[in-house]
C-alpha positions as CSV (number, residue, x, y, z in Angstrom):
1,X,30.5,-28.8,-0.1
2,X,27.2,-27.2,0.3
3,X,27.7,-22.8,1.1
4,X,26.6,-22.0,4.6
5,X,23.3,-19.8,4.8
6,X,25.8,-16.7,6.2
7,X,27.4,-16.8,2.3
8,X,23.5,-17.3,0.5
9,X,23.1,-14.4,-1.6
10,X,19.1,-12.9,-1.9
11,X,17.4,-9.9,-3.4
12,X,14.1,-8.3,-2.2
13,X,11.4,-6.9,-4.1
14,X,10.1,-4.0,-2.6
15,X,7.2,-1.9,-2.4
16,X,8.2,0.2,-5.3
17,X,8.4,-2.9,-8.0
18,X,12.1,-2.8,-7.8
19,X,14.7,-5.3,-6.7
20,X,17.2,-5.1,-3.7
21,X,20.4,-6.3,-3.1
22,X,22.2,-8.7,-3.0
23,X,22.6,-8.6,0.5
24,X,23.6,-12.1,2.7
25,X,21.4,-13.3,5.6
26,X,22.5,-11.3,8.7
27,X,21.6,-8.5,6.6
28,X,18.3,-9.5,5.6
29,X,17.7,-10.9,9.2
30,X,18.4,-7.0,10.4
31,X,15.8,-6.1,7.5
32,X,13.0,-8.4,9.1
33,X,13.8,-7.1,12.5
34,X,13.0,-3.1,11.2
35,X,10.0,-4.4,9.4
36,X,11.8,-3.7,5.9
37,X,11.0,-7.0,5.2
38,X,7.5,-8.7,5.8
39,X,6.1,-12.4,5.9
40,X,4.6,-11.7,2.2
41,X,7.8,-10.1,0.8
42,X,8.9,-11.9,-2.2
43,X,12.6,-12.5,-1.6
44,X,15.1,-14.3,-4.4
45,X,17.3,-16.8,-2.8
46,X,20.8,-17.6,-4.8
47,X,20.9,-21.2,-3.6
48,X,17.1,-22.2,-4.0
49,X,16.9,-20.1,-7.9
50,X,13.8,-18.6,-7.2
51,X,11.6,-15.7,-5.8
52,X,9.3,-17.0,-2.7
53,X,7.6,-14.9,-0.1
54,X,9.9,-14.5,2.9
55,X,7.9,-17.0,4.9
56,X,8.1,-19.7,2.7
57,X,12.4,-19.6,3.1
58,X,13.4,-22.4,5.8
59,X,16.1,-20.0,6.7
60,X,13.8,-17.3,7.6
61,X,10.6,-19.1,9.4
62,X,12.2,-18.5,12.8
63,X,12.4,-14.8,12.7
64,X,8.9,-14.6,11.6
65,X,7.9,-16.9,14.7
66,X,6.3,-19.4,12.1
67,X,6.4,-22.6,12.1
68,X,3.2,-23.9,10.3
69,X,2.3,-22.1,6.4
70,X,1.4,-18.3,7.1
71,X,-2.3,-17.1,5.6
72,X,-1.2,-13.7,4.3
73,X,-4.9,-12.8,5.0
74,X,-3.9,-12.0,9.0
75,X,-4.2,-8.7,9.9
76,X,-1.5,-7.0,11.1
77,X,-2.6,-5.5,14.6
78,X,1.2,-3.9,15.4
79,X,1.6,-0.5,13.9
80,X,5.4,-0.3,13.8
81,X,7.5,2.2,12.1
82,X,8.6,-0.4,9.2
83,X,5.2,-1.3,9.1
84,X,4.0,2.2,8.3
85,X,7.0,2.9,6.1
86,X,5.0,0.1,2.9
87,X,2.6,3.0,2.0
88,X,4.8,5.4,-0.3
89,X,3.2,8.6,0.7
90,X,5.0,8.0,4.1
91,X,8.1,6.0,3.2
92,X,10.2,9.5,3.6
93,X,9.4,9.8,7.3
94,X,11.3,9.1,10.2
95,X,10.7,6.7,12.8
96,X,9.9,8.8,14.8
97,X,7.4,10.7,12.9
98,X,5.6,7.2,12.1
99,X,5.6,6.6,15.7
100,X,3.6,10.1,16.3
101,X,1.5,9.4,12.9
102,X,0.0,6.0,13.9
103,X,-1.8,7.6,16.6
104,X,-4.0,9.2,14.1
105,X,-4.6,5.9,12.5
106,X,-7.2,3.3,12.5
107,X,-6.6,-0.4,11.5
108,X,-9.8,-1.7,9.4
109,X,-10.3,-5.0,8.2
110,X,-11.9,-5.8,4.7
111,X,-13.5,-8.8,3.6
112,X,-13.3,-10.1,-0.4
113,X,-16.5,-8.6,-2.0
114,X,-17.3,-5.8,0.6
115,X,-18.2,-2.8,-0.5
116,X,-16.6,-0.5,1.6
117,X,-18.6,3.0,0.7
118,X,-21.1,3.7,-2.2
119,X,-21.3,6.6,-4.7
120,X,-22.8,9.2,-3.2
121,X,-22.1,8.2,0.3
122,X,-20.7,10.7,2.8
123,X,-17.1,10.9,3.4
124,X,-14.9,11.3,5.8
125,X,-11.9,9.4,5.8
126,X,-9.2,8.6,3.8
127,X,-7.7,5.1,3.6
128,X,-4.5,3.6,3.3
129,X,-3.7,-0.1,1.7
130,X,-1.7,-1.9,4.2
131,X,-2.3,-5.7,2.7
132,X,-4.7,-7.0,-0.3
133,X,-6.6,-4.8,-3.2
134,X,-9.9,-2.9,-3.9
135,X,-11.3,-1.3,-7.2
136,X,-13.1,1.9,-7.6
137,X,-16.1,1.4,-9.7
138,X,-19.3,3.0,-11.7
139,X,-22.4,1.1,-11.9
140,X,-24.7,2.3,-14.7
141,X,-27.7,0.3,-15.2
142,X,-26.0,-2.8,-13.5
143,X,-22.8,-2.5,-15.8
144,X,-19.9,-2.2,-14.0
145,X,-17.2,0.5,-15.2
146,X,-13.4,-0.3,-13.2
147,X,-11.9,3.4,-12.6
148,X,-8.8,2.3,-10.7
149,X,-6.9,-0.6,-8.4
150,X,-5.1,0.2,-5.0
151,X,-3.2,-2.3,-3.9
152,X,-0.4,-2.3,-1.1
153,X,1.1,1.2,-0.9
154,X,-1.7,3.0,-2.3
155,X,-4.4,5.3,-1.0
156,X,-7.6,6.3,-2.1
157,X,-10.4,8.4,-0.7
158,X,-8.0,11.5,0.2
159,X,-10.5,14.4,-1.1
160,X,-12.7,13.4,2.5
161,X,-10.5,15.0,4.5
162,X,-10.4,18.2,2.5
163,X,-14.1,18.6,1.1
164,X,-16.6,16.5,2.7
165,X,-18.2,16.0,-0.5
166,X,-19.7,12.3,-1.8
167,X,-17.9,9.8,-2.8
168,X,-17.4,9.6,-6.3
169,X,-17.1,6.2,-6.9
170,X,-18.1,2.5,-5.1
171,X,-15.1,1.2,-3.4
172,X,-15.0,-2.6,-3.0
173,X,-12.6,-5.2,-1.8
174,X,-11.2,-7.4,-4.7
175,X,-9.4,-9.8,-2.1
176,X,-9.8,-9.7,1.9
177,X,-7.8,-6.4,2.4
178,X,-6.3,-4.4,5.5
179,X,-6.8,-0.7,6.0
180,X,-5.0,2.1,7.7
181,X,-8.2,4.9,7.8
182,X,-7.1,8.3,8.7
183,X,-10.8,10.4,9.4
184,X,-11.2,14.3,8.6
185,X,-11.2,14.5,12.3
186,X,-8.1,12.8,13.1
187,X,-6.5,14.8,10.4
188,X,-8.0,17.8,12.0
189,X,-6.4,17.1,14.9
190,X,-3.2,16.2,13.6
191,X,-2.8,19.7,11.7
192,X,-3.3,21.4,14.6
193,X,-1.2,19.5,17.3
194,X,1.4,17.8,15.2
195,X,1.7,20.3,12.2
196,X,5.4,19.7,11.4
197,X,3.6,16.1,10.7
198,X,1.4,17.0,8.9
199,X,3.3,19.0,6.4
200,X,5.6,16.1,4.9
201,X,2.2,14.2,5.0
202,X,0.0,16.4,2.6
203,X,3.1,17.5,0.8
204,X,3.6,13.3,-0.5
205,X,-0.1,13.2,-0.6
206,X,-0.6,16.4,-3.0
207,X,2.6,14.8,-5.4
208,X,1.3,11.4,-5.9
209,X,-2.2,13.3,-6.6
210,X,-0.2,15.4,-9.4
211,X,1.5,12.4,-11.0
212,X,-1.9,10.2,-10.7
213,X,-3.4,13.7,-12.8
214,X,-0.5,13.3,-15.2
215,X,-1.0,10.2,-16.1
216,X,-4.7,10.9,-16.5
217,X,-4.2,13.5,-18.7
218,X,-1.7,11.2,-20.7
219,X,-4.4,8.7,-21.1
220,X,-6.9,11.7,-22.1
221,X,-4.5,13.1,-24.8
222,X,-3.8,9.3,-26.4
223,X,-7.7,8.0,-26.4
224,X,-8.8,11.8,-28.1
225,X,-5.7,10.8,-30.4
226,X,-6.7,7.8,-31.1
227,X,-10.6,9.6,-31.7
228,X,-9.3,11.7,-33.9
229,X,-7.2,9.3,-36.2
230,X,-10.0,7.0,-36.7
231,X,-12.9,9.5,-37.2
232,X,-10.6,11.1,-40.0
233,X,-10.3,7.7,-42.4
């Protein structure tokens, strides 16, 4: 006798790159309804031995509304809380506060190859990664230099809403991409009408800036290392 989908066992991989679960179906049904659990989310099923993205499950198609093969490329035009909650610097607010947040927001779609600002260029917004990836870049003399990846969860361009100053690197979309942009102005506002807000926001910014330093560093101290060891022999 085949198990009944209510006793199928899954795990979820979230946002973080770490497994959840094992939780059974109503549970992950009540995840999908909070957002907790997207189209794209790879999810492990116990009865089919392997992870798919939740869309591609015959047992969850229906709470997704989807009945033909989903193109991960659609933007998502609702803001929800759970929707909100995938970028990490805001994963520790309320509902709530998301609610308040996403009136600060803008939604921005990215096409693959676009080149969303240019060294130099002014800035004034920062962006959020709500779907797909971009690379930071240096072009010198027509060779390209990769500085860093954002994908989903990830924000880059945060030293616009502070400084003003040009950007220090090309931005461009690897993959068609979705963007949540924040501008100086709307954070602006936001410090001065919602500042119990804005506190938890800057205070996740300012420690994922610290560890992204850290790690810098890290990288610094083992490539002057590695300098060293090799201009000794």
């Amino acid at each position: 006798m085949e198990p009944t989908l209510a006793a199928n066992i899954y795990f979820i991989w979230g946002i973080d790159d770490a497994p959840y679960g094992p939780v059974e179906l109503p549970v992950l049904l009540d995840w999908i309804k909070d957002d907790r659990v997207l189209p794209e989310t790879w999810v492990f099923a116990q009865t089919h031995g392997s992870w798919q993205h939740a869309a591609d499950l015959p047992e969850l198609k229906n709470a997704f509304g989807l009945d033909t093969e989903l193109n991960f490329n659609t933007p998502l035009r609702k803001i929800s809380p759970g929707t909100l909650r995938r970028i990490k610097v805001l994963a520790d607010l309320k509902d709530d506060q998301l609610v308040q947040l996403a009136d600060y927001l803008e939604m921005q779609d990215v096409p693959q190859w676009t080149v969303l600002f240019k060294q130099g260029d002014g800035s004034d917004s920062m962006f959020l990664v709500m779907s797909g990836e971009l690379r930071a870049r240096l072009l010198t003399d027509d060779k390209e230099t990769i500085l860093a990846t954002f994908g989903p969860g990830e924000f880059f361009g945060d030293m616009a809403l502070f400084d003003h100053g040009p950007r220090s690197a090309d931005v461009v979309a690897n993959v068609d991409s979705t963007l949540l942009k924040i501008t100086a102005t709307a954070f602006y506002r936001l410090t001065r009408e919602a500042p119990a807000l804005a506190t938890p926001f800057l205070q996740a910014t300012v420690r994922t800036l610290s560890a992204r330093i850290r790690n810098d560093n890290k990288r610094l101290t083992r490539v002057t290392q590695q300098y060293s060891t090799a201009g000794g022999m």
